[in-house]
C-alpha positions as CSV (number, residue, x, y, z in Angstrom):
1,X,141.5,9.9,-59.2
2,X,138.4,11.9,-61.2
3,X,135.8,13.5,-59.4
4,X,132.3,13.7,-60.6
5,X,129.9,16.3,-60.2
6,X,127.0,15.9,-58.2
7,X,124.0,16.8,-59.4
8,X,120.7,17.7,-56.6
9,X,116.9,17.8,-58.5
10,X,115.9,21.3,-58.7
11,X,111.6,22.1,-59.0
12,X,109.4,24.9,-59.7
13,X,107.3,26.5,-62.7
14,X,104.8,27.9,-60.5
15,X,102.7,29.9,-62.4
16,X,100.2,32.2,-60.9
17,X,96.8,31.4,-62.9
18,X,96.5,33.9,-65.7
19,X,93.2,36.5,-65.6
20,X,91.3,36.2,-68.8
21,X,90.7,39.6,-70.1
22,X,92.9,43.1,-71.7
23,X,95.8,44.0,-69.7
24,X,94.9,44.1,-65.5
25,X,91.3,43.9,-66.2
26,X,89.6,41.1,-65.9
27,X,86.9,39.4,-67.9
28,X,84.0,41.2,-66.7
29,X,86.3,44.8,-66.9
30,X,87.2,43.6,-70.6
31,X,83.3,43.4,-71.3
32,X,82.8,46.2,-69.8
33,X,85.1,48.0,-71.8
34,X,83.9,47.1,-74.9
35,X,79.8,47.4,-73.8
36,X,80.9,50.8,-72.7
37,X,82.9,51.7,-76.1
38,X,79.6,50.1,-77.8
39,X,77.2,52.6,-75.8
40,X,79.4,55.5,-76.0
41,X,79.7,55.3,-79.8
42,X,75.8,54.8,-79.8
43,X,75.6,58.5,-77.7
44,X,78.0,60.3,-79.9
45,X,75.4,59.9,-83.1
46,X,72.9,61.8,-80.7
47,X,76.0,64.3,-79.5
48,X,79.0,64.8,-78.1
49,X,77.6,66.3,-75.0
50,X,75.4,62.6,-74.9
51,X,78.7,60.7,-75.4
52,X,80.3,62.1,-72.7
53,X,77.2,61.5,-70.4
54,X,77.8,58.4,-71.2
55,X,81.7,57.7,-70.8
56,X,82.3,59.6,-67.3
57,X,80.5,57.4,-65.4
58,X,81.7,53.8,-67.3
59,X,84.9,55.5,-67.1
60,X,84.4,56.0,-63.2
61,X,83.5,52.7,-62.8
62,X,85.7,50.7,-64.9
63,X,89.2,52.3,-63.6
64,X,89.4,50.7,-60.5
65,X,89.1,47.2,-61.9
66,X,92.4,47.6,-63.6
67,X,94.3,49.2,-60.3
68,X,96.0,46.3,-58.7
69,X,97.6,45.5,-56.1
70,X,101.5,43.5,-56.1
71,X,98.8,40.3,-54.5
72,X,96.5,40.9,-57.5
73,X,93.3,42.5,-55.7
74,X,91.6,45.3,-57.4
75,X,89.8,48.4,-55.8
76,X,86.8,47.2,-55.5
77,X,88.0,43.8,-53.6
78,X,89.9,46.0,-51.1
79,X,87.0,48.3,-50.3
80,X,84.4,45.1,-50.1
81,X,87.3,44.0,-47.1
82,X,86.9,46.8,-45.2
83,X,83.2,47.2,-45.7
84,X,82.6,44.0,-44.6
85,X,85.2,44.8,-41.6
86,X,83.5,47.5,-40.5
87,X,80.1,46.0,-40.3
88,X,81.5,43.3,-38.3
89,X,82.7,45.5,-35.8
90,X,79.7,47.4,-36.1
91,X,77.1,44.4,-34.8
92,X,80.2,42.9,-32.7
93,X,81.0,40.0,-34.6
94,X,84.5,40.3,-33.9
95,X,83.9,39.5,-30.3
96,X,83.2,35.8,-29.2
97,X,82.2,34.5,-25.8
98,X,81.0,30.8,-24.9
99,X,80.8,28.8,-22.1
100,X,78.4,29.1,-19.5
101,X,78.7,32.5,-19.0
102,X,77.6,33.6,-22.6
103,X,74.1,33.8,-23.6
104,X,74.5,31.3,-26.0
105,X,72.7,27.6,-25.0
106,X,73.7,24.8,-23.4
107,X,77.0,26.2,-21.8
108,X,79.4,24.2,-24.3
109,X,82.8,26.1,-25.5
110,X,82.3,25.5,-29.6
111,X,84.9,27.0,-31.9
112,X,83.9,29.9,-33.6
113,X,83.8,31.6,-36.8
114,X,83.5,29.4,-39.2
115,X,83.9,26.3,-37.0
116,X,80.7,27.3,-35.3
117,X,78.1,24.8,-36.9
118,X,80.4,22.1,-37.8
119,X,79.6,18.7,-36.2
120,X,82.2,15.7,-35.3
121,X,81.0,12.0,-35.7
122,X,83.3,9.1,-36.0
123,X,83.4,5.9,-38.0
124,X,85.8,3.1,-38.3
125,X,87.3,2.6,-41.6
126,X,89.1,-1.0,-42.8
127,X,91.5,-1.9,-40.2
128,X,88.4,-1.1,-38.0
129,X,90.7,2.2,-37.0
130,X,88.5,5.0,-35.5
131,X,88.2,8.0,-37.3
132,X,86.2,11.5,-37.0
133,X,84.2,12.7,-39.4
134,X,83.6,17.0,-39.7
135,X,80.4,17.8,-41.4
136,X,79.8,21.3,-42.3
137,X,76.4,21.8,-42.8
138,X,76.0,25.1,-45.0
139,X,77.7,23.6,-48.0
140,X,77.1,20.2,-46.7
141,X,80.9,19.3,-47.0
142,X,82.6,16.1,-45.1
143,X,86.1,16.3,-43.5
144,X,88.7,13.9,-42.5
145,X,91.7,14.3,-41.1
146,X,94.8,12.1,-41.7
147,X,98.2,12.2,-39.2
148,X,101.6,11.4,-40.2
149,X,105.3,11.4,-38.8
150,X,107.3,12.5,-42.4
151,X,110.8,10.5,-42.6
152,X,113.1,13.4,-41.9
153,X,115.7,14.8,-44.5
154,X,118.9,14.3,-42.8
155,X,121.2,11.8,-43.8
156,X,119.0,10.8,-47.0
157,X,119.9,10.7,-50.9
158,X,119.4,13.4,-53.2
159,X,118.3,10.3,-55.2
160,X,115.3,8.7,-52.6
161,X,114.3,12.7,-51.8
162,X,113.4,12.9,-55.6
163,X,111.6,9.7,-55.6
164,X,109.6,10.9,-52.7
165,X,108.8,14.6,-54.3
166,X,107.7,12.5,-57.2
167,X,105.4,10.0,-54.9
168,X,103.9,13.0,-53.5
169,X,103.1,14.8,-57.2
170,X,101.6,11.5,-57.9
171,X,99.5,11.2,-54.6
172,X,98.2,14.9,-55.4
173,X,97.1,14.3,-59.1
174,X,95.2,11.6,-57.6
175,X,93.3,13.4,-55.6
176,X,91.7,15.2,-59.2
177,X,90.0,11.7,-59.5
178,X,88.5,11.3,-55.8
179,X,84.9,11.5,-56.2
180,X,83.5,14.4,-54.7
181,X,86.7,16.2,-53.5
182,X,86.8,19.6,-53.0
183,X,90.2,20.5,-51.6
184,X,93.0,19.5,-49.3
185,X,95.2,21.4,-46.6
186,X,98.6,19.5,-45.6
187,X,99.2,21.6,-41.8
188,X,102.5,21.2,-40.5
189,X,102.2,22.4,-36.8
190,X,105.3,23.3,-34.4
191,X,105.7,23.6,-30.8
192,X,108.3,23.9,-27.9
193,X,108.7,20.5,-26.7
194,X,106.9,20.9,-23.3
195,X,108.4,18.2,-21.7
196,X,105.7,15.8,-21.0
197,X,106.1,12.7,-22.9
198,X,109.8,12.6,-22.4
199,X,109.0,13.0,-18.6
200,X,106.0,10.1,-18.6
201,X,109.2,8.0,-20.7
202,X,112.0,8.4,-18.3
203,X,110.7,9.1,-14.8
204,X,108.6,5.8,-14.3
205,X,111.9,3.4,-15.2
206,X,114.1,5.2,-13.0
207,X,114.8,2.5,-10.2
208,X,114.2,2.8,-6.3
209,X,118.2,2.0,-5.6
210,X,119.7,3.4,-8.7
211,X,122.5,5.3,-7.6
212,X,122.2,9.5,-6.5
213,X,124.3,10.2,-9.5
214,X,122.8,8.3,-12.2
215,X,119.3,9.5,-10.5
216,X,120.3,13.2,-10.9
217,X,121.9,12.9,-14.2
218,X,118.5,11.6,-15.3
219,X,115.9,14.2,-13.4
220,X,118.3,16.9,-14.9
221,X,117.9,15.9,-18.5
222,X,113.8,15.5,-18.5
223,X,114.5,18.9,-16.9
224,X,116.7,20.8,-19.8
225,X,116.7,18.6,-22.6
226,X,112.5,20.5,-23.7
227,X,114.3,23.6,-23.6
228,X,116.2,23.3,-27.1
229,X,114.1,20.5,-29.2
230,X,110.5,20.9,-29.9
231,X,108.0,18.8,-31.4
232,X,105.9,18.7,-34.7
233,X,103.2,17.6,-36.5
234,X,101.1,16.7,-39.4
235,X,98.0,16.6,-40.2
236,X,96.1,16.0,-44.1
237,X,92.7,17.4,-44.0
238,X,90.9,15.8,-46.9
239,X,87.0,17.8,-47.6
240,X,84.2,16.0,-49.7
241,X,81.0,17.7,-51.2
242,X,77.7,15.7,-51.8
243,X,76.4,17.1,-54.5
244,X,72.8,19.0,-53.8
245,X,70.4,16.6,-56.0
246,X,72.2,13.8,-54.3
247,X,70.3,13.2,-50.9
248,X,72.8,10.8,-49.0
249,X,72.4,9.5,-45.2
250,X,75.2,10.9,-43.3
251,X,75.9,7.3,-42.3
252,X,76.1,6.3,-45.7
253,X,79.1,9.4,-46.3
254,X,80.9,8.0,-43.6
255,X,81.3,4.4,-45.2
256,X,81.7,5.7,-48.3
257,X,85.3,7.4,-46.4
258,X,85.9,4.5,-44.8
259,X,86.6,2.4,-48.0
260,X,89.2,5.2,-49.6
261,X,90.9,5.7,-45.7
262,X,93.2,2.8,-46.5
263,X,94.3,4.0,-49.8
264,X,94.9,7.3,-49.2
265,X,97.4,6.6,-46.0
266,X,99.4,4.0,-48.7
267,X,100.0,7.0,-51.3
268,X,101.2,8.8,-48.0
269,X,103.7,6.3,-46.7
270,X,105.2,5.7,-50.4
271,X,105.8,9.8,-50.5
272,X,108.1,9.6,-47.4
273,X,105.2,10.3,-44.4
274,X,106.1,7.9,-42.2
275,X,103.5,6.3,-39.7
276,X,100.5,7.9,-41.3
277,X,96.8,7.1,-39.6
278,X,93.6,9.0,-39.4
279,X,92.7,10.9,-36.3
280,X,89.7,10.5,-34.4
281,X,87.1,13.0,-33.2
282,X,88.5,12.9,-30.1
283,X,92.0,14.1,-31.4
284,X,90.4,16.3,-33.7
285,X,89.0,18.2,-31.0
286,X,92.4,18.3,-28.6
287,X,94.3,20.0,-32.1
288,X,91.7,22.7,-31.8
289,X,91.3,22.9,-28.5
290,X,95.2,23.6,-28.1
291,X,95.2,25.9,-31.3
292,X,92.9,28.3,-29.2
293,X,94.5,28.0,-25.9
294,X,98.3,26.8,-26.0
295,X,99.0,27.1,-22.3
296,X,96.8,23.6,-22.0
297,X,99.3,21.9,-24.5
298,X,101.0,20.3,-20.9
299,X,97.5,18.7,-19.4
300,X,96.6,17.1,-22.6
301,X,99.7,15.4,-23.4
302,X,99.7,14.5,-19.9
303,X,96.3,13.6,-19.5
304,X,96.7,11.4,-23.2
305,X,99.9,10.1,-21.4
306,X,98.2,8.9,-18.0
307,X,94.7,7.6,-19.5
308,X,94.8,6.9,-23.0
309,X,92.8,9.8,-23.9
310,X,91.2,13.0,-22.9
311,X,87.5,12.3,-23.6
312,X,87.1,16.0,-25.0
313,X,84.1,16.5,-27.4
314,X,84.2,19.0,-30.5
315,X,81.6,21.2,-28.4
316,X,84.4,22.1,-25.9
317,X,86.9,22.7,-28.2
318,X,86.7,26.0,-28.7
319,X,88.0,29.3,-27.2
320,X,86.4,31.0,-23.8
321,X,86.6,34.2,-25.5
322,X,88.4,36.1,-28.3
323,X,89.1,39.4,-30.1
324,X,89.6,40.2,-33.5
325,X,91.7,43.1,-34.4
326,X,93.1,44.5,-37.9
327,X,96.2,42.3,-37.7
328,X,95.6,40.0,-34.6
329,X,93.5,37.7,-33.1
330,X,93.4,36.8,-29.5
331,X,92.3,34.0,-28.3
332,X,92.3,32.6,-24.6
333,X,96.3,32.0,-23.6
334,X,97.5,33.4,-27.1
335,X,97.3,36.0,-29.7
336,X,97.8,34.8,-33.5
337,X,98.6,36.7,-36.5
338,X,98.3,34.9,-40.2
339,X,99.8,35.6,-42.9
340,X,98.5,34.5,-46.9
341,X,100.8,33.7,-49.8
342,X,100.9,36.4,-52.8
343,X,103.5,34.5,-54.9
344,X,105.2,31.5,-55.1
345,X,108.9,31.1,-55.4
346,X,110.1,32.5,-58.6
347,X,112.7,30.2,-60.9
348,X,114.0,26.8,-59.6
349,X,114.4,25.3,-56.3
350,X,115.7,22.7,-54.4
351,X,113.7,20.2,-52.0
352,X,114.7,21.8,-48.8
353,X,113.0,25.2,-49.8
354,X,110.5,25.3,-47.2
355,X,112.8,23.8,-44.6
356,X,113.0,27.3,-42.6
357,X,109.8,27.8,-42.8
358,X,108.2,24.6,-40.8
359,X,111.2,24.3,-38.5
360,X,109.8,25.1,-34.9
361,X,110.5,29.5,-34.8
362,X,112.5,30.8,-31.3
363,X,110.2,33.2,-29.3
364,X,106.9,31.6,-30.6
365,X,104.4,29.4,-28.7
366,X,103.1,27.1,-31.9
367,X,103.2,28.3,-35.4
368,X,101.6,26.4,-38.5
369,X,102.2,26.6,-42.2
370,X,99.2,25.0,-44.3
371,X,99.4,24.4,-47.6
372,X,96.2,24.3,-49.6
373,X,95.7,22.3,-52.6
374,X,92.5,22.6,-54.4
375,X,92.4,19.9,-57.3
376,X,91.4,20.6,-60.8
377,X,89.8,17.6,-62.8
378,X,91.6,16.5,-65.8
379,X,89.2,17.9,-68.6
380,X,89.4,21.4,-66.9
381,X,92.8,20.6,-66.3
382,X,93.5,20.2,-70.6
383,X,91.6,23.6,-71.4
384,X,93.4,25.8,-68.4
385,X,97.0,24.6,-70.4
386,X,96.0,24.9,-73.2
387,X,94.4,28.3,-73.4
388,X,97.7,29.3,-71.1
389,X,100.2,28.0,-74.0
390,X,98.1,30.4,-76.4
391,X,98.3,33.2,-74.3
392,X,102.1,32.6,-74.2
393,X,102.7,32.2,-77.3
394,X,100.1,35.7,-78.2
395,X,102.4,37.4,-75.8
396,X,105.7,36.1,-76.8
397,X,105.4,36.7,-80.6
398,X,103.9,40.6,-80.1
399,X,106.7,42.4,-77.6
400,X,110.1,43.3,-78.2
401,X,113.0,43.8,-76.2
402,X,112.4,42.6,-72.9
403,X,108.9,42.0,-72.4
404,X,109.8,39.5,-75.2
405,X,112.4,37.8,-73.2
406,X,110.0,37.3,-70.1
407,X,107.1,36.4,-72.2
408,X,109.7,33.9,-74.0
409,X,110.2,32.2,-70.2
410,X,106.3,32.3,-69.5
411,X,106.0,30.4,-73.4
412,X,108.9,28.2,-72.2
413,X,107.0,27.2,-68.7
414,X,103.8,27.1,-70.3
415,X,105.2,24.3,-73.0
416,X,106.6,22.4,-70.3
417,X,103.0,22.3,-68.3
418,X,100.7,21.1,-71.3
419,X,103.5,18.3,-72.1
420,X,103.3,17.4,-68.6
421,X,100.0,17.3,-68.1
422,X,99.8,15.3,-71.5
423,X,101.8,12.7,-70.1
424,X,99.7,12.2,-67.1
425,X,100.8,14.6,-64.1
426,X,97.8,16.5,-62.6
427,X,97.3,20.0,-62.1
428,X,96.4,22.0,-58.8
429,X,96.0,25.1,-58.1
430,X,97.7,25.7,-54.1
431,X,98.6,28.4,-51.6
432,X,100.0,29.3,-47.9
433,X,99.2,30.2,-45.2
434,X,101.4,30.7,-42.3
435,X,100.2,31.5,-38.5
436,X,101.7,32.4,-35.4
437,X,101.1,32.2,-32.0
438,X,102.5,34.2,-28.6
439,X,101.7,34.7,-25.4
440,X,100.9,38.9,-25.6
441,X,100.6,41.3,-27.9
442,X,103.9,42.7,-27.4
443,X,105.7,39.4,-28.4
444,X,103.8,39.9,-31.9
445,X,106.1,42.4,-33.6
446,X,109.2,40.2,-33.1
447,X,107.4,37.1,-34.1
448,X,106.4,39.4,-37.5
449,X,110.0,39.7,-38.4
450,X,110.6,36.2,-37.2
451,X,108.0,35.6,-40.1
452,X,109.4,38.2,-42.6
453,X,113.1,35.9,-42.1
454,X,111.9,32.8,-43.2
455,X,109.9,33.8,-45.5
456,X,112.1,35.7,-47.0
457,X,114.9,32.9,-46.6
458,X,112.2,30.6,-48.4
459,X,111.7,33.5,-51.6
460,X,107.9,33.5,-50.7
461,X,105.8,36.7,-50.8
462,X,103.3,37.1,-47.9
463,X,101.0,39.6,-46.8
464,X,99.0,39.4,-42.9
465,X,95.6,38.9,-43.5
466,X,94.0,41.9,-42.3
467,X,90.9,42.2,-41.4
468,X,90.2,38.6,-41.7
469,X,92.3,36.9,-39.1
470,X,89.7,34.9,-37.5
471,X,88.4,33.2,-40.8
472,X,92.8,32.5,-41.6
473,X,93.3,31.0,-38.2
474,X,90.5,29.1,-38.8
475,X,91.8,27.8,-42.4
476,X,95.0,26.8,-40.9
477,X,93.5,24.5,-38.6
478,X,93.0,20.1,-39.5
479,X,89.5,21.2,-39.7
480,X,88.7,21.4,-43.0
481,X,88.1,24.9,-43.9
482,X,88.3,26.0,-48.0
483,X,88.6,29.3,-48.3
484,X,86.7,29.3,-51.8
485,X,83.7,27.6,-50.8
486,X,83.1,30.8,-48.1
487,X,82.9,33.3,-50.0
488,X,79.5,35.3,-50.9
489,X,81.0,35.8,-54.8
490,X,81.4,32.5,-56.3
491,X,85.0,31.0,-57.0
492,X,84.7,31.5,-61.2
493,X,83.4,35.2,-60.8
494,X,85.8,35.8,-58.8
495,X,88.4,34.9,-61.5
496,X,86.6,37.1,-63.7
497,X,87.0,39.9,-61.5
């Protein structure tokens, strides 16, 4: 008898972005340096009392650029965070109260933050599905949001996990070629298992003269059977730009989304997701609407169970009131805390690498882990590789010892990118973002080292997003939310940086 050896597909070669510029600065440091050398050199023909005029305070200004931080943030980033923190608090913008109540018009509960002037429409795409349609109307963006059931990975070959892992590469170096795309969010969301839809199931087909046994067997397992399972979900929110010189109908966006519905729920099912659909406004809306108040999670299953629907509108989706602290954010029946990805897994892993981390987590009421993909079209795509396999190769031919070693690996990795993307495969830059939610305050520190577990068991670096948690929980909802197209500094000076 001879035994073979089994073989599982491992994945990886992450690799963070590299700055352009010398050493930790960037490229508007590395200018700096050299203007400043330039100016200094220019003093010291006048004197050296001139040239040191001069230096001290481009000196000054120039050293906390290259202080970094393990999550790559320099000086200057940190203090603009708590500057901008502080004169939040300072004109109350981290308080937020709707309804009729608030001195805001008309009475309606909108989401806020971010989610404040975003509008729902629907359309009806193909298959004459319905669908909702997010317009957000500073950057004049387009969201909409695609459901799934994912095939589970239990009982399935190492062999048809690879195929699907391969379908899905393929799916997101498609999106590089979607007209008008601006990024993507894949939100897996978690839950106790209230009970409900197992309930609405059972209860109704439990006969008048079934026996008392049989009768209490049943009642007893739509009774303790929500306590140990829990339900999840999926949800693919895809956000479109319409460039500014291009003055477009919103009716005419909305067919234009309709045609590419169809396709874009095929790639889906091919990469193991199951029964994939789009999600209406309506659903939209309940998503939200649960994300700020869990304890409703019940009524809306039941109220989808009984009547087919809950009729809610985007304008009542949002929170009664909330607080924004350093690390929390309270909303409603819940408190949240969000944490942001500072590096991906290091080396190779295996499929089954983020399993811990999406599986429903004891002692929390919903948690969600959102994975944000930001496409890179294939020109930009050729030049990033390229200038990545010169850097490697700079740094791997001009250290010694061990820095040569590791820049050997970062040459290595960089090879294998440009002949990948040669062949075909796209490239896109992504990142995490995980959030929690409890039912008090005090329930937050254990759900923190809940987090700090699985992420650890998962060999991804987080940080909590302090001082922004409102704008996080906001990314981590199907609602479309970019974090580079909110930001005051644009995306590629912010690279420079």
């Amino acid at each position: 008898m001879s035994t073979e050896a089994v073989t599982h597909p491992t994945y990886g070669n992450w690799r963070r972005p590299r700055r352009p510029g010398l050493g930790p600065l960037g490229l508007v440091g590395t200018f700096g340096v050299f203007g400043g050398l330039v100016l200094t050199l220019l003093a010291s023909l006048i004197s050296l009392y001139a040239a040191m005029v001069v230096f001290t305070p481009i000196a000054v200004l120039l050293v906390p650029l290259a202080i970094r931080t393990q999550d790559g943030r320099n000086v200057y980033q940190l203090m603009a965070l708590r500057v901008g923190w502080r004169r939040r608090r300072a004109k109350g913008a981290h308080l937020y109260v709707s309804g009729p109540l608030s001195a805001r018009p008309g009475g309606r509960f909108r989401p806020p933050g971010l989610l404040n002037k975003v509008s729902a429409t629907e359309g009806r795409d193909a298959y004459d599905r319905p669908f909702g349609v997010l317009h957000h109307p500073n950057r004049n963006l387009y969201t909409i949001v695609l459901g799934c059931d994912p095939d589970g990975g239990a009982l399935v070959d190492p062999d048809q996990v690879d195929v699907w892992v391969a379908l899905w590469g393929e799916w997101l170096a498609r999106l590089a070629h979607e007209p008008g795309l601006r990024g993507a969010s894949v939100i897996v969301e978690t839950a106790p298992d209230p009970g409900t839809r197992l309930a609405h199931e059972v209860l109704p087909r439990i006969r008048e003269d079934a026996p008392a046994a049989a009768r209490a067997v049943m009642e007893e397992v739509v009774e303790r059977y929500p306590t140990a399972s829990s339900e999840m979900h999926t949800y693919i929110s895809l956000t479109y730009g319409v460039p500014a010189h291009q003055r477009r109908k919103k009716e005419d966006v909305i067919t234009d989304l309709a045609i590419r519905i169809p396709g874009l729920l095929s790639g889906l099912v091919a990469a193991g997701g199951g029964a994939a659909y789009p999600l209406s406004a309506e659903r939209i809306a309940e998503v939200v609407r649960v994300a700020y108040d869990p304890a409703v999670a019940a009524d809306v299953l039941d109220a989808r169970a009984r009547h087919g629907g809950t009729g809610l509108e985007w304008d009542d989706a949002g929170p009664a009131a909330a607080v924004e602290s350093v690390g929390s954010y309270q909303h409603d029946s819940g408190v949240s805390r969000t944490w942001l990805m500072t590096l991906a897994p290091r080396g190779t892993v295996r499929s089954s690498v983020l399993r811990g981390m999406l599986e429903a987590a004891p002692g929390t009421r919903r948690k969600r882990v959102a994975l944000v993909y930001r496409p890179i079209d294939p020109a930009t795509s050729a030049r990033i590789v390229e200038a990545d396999r010169r850097s490697a190769q700079f740094m791997a031919t001009s250290g010694r010892g061990m820095v040569q070693a590791r820049a050997a690996s970062e040459m290595r990795a960089a090879e294998q990118t440009a002949a990948e993307e040669a062949s075909g495969a796209g490239l896109v830059e992504f990142s995490l973002m995980l959030t929690v939610t409890v039912d008090t305050m005090e329930q937050l520190a254990d759900a923190s080292v809940t987090v700090r577990n699985l992420t650890a068991a998962s060999r991804v670096l987080m940080r909590p997003a302090d001082r922004m948690q409102a704008a996080a929980f906001s990314c981590t909802l199907p609602a479309g939310i970019l974090p580079w197209e909110q930001t005051l500094i644009p995306h590629e000076l912010q690279e420079a940086l």
